[in-house]
KOLMIDO-141661 format. One record per residue: x, y, z of N, C-alpha, C, CB in turn; residue in three letters; residue number from 1. Coordinates in Angstrom, 1 decimal. Glycine has a CB too. Layout:
BEGIN
X|Y|Z|X|Y|Z|X|Y|Z|X|Y|Z|ALA|NUM
...
% end
This chain:
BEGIN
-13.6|5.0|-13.3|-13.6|5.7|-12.1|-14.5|5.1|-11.1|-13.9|7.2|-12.3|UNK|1
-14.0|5.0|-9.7|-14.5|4.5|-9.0|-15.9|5.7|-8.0|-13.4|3.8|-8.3|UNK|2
-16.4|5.5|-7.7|-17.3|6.3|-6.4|-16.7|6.1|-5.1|-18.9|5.9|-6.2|UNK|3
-16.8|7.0|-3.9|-16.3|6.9|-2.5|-16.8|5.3|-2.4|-17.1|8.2|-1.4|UNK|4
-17.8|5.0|-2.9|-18.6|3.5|-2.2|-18.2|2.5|-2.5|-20.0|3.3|-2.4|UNK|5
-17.2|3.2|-3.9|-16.6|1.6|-4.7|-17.0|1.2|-5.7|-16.6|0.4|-4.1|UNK|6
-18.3|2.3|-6.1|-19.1|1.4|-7.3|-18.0|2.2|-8.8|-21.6|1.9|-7.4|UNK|7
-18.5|1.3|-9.7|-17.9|2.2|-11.1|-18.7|2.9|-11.7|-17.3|1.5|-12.2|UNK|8
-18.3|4.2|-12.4|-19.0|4.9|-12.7|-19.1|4.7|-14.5|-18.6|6.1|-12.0|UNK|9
-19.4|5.5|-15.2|-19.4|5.2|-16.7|-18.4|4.9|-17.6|-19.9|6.2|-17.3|UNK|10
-17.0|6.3|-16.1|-16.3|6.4|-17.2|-15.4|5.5|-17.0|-15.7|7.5|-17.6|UNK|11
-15.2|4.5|-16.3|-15.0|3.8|-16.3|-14.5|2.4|-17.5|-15.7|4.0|-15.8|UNK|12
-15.5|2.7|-18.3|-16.0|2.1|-19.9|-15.0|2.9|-20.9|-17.8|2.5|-20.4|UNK|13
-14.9|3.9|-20.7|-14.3|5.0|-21.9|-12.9|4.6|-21.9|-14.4|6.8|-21.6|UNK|14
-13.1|4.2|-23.7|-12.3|3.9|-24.2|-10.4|4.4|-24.0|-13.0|4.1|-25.2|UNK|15
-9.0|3.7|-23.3|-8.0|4.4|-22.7|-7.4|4.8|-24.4|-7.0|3.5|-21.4|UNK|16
-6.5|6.0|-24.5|-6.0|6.8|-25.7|-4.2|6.4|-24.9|-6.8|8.9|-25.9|UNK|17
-3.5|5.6|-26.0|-1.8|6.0|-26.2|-1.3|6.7|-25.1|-1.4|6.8|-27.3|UNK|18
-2.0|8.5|-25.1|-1.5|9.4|-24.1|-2.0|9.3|-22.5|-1.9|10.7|-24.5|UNK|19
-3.8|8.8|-22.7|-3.9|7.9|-21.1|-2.5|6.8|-20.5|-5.5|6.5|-21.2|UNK|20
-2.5|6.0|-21.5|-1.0|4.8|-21.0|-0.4|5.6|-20.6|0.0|3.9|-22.1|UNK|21
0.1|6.8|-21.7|1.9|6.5|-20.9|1.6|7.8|-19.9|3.8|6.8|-22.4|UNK|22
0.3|8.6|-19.7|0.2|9.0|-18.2|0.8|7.8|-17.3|-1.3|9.3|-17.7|UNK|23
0.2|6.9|-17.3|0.2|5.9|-16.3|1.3|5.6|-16.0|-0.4|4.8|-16.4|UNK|24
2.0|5.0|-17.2|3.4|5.1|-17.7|4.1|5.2|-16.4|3.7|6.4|-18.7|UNK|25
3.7|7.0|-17.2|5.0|8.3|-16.1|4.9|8.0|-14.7|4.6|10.2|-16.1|UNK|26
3.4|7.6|-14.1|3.5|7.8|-12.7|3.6|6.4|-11.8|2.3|8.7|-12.2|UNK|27
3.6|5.3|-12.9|4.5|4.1|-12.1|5.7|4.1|-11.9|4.5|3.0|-12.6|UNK|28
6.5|4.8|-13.1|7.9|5.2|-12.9|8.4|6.0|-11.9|8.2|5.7|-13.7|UNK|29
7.3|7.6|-11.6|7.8|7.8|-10.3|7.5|7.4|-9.4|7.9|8.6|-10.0|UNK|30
6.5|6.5|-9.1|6.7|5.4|-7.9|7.5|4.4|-8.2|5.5|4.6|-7.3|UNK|31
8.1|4.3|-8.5|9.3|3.1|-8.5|10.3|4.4|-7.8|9.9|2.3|-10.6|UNK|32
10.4|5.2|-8.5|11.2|5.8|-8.1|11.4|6.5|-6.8|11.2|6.4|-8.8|UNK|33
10.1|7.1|-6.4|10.1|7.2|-4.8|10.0|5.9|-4.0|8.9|7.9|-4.3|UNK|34
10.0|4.5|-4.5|10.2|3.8|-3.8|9.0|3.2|-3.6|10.9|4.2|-3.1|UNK|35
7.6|3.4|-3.8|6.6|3.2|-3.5|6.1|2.0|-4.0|6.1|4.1|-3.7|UNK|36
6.8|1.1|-5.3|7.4|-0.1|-5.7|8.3|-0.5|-6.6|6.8|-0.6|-5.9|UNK|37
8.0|-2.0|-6.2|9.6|-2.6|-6.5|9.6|-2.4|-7.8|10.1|-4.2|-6.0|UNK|38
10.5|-3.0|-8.5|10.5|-2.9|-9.9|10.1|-4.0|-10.7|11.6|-2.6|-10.4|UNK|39
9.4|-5.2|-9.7|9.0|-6.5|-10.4|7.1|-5.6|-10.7|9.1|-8.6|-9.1|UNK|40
7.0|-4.9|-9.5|5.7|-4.4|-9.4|5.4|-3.8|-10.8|5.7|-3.5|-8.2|UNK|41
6.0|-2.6|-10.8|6.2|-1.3|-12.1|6.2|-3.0|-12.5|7.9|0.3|-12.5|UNK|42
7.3|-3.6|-13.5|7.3|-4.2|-14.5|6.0|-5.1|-14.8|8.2|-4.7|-14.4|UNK|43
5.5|-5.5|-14.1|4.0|-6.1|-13.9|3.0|-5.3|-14.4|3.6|-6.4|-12.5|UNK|44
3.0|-4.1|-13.7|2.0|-3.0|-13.7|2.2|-2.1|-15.0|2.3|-2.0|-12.3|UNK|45
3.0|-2.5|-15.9|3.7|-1.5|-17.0|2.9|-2.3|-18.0|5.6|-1.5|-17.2|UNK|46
3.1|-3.6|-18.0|2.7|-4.7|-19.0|1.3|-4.2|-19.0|3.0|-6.4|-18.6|UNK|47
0.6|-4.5|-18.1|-1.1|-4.0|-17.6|-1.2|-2.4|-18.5|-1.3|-3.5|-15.2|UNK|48
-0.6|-2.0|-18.6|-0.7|-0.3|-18.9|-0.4|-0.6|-20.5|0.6|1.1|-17.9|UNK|49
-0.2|-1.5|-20.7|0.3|-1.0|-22.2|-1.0|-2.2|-22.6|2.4|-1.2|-23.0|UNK|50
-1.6|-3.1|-21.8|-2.7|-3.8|-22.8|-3.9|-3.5|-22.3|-2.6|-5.2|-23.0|UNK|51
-4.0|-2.4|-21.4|-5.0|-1.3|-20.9|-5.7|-1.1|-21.9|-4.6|0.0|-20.5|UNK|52
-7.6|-1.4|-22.1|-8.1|-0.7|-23.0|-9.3|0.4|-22.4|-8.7|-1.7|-24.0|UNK|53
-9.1|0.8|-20.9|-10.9|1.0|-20.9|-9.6|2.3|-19.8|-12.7|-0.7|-20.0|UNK|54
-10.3|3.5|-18.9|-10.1|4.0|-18.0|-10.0|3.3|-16.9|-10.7|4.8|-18.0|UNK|55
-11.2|2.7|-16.6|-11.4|1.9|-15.4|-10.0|0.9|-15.2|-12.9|1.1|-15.5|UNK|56
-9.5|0.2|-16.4|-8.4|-0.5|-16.1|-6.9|0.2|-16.0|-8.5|-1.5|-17.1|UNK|57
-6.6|1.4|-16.5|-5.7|1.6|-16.1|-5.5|2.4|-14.6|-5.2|2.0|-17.1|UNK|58
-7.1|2.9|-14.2|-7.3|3.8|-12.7|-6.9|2.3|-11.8|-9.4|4.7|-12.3|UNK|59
-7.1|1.5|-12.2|-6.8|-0.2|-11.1|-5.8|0.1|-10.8|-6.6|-1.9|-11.7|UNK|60
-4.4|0.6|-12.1|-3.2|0.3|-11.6|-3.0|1.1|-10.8|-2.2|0.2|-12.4|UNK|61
-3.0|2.2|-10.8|-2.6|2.9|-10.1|-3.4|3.6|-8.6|-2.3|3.8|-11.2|UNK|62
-4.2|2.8|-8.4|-5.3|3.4|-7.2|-4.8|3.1|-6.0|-6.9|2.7|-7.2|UNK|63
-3.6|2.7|-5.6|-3.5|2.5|-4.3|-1.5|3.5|-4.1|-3.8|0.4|-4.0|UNK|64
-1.8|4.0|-5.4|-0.6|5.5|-5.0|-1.1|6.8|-5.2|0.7|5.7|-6.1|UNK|65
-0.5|7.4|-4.2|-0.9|8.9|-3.9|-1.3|10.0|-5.5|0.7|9.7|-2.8|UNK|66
-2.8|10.5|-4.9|-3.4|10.6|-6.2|-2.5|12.2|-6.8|-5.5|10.8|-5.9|UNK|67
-1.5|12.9|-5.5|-1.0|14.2|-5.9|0.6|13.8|-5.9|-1.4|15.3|-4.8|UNK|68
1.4|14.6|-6.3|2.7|14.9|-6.4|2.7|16.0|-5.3|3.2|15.2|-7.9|UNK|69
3.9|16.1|-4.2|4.4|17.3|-4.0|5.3|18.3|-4.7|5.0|17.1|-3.1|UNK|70
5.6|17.6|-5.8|6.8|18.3|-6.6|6.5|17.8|-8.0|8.6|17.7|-6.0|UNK|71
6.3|19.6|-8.9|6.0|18.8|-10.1|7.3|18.0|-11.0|5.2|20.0|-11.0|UNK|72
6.9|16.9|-12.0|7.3|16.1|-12.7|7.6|15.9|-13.7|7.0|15.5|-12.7|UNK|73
7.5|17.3|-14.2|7.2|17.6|-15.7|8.1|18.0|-15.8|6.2|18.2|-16.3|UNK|74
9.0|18.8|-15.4|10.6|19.0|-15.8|11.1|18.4|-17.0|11.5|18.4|-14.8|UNK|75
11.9|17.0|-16.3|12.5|15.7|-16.1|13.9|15.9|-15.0|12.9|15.0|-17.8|UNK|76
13.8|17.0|-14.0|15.1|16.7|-13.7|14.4|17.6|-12.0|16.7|17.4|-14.9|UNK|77
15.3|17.5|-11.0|14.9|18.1|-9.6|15.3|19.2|-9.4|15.1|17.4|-8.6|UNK|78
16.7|19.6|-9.8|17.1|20.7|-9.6|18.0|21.4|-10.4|17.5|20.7|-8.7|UNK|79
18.4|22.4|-10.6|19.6|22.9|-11.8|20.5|23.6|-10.8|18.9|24.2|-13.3|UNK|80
21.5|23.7|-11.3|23.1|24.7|-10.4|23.9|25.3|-11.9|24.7|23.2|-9.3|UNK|81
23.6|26.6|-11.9|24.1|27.2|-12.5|25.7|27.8|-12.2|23.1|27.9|-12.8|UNK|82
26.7|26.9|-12.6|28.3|26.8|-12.5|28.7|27.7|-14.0|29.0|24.9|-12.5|UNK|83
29.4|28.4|-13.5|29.6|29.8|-14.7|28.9|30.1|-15.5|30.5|29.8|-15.7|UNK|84
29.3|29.1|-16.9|28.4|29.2|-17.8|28.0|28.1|-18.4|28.7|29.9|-18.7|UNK|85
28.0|27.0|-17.3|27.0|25.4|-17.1|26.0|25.7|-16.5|27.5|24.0|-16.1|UNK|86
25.2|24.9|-17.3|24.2|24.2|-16.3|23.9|23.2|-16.2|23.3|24.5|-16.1|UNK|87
23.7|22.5|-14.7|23.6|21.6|-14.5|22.3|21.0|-14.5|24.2|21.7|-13.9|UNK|88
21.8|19.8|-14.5|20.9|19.2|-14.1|20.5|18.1|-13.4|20.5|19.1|-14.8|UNK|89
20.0|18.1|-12.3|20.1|17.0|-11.7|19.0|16.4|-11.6|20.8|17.1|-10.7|UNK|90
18.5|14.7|-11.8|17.4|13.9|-11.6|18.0|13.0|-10.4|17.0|13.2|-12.9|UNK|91
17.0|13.1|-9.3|17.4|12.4|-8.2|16.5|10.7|-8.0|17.1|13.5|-6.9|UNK|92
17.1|9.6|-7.7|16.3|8.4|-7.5|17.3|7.9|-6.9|15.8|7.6|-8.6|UNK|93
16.5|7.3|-5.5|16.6|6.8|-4.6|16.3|4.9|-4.7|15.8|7.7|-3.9|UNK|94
17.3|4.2|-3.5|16.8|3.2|-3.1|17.0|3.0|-1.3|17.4|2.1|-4.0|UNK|95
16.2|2.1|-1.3|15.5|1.6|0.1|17.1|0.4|0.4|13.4|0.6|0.0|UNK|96
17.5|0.3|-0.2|18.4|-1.0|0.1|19.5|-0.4|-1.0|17.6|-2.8|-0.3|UNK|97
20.2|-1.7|-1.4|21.5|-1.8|-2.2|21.1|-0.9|-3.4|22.0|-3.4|-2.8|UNK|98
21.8|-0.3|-3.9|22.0|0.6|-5.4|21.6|-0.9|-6.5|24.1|1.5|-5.7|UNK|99
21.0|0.1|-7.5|21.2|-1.0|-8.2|20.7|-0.7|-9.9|20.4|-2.2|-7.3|UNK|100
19.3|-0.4|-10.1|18.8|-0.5|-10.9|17.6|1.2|-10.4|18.3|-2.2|-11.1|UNK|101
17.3|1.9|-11.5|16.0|2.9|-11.4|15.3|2.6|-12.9|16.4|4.9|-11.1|UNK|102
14.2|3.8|-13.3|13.5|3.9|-14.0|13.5|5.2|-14.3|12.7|3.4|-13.7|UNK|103
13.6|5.7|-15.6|13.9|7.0|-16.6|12.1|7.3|-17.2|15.4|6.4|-18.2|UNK|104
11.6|8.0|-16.3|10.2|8.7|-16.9|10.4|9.8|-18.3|9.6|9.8|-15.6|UNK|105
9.3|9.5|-19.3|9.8|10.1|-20.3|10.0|11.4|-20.4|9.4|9.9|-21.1|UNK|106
9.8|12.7|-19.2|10.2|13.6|-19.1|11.8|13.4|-18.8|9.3|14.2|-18.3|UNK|107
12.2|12.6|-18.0|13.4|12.5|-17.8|14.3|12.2|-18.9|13.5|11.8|-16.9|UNK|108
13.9|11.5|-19.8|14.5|10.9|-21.4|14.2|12.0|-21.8|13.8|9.6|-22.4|UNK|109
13.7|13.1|-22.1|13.7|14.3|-23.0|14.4|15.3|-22.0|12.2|14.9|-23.4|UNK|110
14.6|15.6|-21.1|15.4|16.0|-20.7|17.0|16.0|-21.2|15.2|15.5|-19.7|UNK|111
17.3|14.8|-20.6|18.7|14.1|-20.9|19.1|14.0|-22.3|18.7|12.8|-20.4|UNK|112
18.1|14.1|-23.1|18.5|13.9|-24.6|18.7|15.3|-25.3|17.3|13.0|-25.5|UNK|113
17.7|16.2|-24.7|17.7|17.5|-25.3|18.3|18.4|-24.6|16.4|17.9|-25.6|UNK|114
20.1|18.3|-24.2|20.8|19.2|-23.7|21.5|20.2|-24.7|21.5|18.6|-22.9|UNK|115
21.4|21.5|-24.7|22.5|22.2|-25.3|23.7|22.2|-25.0|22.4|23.2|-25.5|UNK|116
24.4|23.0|-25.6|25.9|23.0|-25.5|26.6|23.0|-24.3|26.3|23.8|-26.0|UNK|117
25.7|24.3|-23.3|25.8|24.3|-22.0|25.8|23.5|-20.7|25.3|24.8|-21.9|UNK|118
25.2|22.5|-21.1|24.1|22.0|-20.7|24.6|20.8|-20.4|23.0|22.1|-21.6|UNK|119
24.4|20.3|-18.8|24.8|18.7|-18.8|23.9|18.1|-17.7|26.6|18.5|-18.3|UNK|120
23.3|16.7|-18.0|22.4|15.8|-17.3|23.0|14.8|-16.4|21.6|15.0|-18.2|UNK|121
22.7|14.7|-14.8|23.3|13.8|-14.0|21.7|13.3|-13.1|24.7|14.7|-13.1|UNK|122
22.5|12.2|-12.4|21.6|11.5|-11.5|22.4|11.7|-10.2|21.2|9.9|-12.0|UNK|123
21.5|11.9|-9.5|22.1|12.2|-8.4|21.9|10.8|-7.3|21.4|13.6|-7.9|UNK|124
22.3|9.3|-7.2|21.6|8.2|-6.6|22.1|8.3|-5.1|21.9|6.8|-7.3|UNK|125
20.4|8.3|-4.5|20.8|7.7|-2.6|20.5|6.5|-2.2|19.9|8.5|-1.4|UNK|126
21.5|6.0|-2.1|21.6|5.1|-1.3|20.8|4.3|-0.4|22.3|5.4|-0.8|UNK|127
20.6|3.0|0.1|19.7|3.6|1.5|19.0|4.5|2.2|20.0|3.5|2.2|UNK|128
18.0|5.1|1.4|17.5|6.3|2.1|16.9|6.5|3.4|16.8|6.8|1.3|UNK|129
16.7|5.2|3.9|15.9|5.3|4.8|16.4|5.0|5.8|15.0|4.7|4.7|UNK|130
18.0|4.8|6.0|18.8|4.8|6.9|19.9|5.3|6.4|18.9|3.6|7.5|UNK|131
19.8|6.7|7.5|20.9|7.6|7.5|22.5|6.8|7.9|20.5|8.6|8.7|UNK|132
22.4|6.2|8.6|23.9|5.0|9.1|24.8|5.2|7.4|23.1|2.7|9.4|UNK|133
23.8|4.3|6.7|24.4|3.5|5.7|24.4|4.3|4.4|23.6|2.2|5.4|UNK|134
23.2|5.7|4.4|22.8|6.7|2.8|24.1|7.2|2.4|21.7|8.3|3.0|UNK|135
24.3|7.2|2.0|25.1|7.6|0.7|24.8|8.6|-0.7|25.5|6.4|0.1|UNK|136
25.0|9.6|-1.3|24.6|9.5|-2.6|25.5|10.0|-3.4|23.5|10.1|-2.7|UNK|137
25.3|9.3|-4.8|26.6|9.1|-5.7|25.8|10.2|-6.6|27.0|7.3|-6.4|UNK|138
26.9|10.8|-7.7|26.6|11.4|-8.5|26.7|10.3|-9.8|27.3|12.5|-8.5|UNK|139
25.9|9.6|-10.9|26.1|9.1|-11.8|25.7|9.8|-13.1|25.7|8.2|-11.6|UNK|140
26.3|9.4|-14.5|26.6|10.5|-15.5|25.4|10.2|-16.4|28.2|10.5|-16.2|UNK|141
25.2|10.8|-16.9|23.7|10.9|-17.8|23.9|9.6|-18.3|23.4|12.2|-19.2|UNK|142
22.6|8.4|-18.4|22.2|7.5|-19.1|22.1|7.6|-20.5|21.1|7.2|-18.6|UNK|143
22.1|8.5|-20.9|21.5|8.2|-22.4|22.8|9.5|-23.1|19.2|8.7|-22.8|UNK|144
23.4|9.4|-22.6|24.9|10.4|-23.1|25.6|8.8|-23.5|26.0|11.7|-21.3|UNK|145
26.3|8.9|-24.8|26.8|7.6|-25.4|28.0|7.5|-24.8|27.0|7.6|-26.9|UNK|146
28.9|8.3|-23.8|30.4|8.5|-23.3|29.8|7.8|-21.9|31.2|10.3|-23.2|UNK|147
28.8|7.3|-21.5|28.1|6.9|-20.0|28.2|5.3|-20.4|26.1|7.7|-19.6|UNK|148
27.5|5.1|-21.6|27.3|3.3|-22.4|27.8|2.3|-21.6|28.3|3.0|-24.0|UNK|149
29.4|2.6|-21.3|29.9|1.0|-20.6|29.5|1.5|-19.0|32.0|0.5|-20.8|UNK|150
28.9|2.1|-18.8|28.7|2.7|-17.0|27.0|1.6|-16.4|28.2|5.2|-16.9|UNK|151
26.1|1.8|-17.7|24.8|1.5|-17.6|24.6|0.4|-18.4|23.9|2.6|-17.9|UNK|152
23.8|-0.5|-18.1|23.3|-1.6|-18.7|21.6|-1.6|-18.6|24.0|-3.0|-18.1|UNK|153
21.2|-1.3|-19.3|19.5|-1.9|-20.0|19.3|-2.7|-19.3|19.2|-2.5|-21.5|UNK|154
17.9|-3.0|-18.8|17.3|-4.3|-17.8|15.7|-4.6|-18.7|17.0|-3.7|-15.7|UNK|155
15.5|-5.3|-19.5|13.9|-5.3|-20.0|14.0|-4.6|-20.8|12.6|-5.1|-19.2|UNK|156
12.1|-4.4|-21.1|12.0|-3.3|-21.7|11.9|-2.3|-21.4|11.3|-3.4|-22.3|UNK|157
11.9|-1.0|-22.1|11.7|0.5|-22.0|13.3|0.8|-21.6|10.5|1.0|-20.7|UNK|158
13.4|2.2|-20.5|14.7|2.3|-20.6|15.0|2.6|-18.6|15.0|3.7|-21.9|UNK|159
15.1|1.0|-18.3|15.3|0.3|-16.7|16.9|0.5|-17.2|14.6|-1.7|-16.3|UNK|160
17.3|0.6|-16.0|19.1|0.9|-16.7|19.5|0.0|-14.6|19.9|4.1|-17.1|UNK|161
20.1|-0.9|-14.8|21.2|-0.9|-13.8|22.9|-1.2|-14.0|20.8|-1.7|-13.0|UNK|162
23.2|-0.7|-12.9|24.7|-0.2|-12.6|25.4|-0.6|-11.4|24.8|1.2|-12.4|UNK|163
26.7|-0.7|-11.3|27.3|-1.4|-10.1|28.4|0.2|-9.8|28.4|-3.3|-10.6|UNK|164
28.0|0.3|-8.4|29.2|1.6|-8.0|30.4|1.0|-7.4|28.7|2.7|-6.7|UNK|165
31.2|2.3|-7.7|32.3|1.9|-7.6|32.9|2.3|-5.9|32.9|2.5|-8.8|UNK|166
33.6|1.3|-4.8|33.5|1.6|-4.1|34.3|3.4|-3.7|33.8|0.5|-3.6|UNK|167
34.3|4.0|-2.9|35.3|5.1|-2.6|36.3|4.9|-1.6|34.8|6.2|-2.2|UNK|168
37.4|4.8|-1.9|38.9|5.3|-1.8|38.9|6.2|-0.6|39.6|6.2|-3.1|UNK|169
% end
């Protein structure tokens, strides 16, 4: 940890625990996901987090993204629509440009994995979000549902998934 002045403080030194990482983990993922970076970044910054040994080195990665959430994360999904006797779930990720590729936070993998009967996981993807002209947003079918398999392709390690849409008719 740093001080307003920049200096480091003790804890700095203290030793990072498995569950420090994959904090970090989670909240490079949802900046990737808000867009806050690219995915060479996260992938860079992911590598750093998993050979993280101290606090001070994994607070590096992450010190120059917003230290709060507006919306908590711990879900794994943004919204639900309760359709008769579905429910739905939806996880929303956005891109700044072409569709292409996101990142699955492990709230969002437990989510998606641990549906009941009722129960169904979607992604809701926007398009160009930052220009209304061109936004779009697709509904795509749960990643980690095995009937989705030929839709998503794996990119690296962890679970990076990209996809090609299909134009509309």
């Amino acid at each position: 940890m740093e001080t307003r002045d920049g200096e480091s403080t003790e804890d700095d030194n203290l030793k990072a625990s498995d569950a420090d990482r994959q904090q970090v983990a989670d909240r490079l993922g949802t900046a990737v996901g808000e867009g806050r970076l690219t995915l060479q970044e996260y992938r860079d910054r992911a590598g750093q987090t998993c050979a993280a040994r101290t606090h001070g080195e994994l607070d590096r990665l992450v010190a120059d993204l917003p230290a709060t959430r507006r919306s908590c994360d711990t879900l794994g999904y943004d919204l639900i629509v309760e359709q008769s006797e579905t429910r739905l779930f939806f996880e929303v990720k956005a891109s700044a440009r072409e569709p292409g590729e996101f990142v699955l936070t492990t709230t969002e993998i437990t989510r998606a994995r641990s549906l009941k009967r009722r129960e169904r996981y979607y992604l809701l993807y926007v398009t160009h979000a930052l220009n209304s002209d061109l936004r779009r947003i697709y509904r795509l079918p749960n990643p980690l549902d095995p009937k989705s398999a030929r839709f998503f392709r794996s990119v690296g390690e962890g679970l990076h998934y990209r996809f090609a849409l299909q134009p509309r008719s």
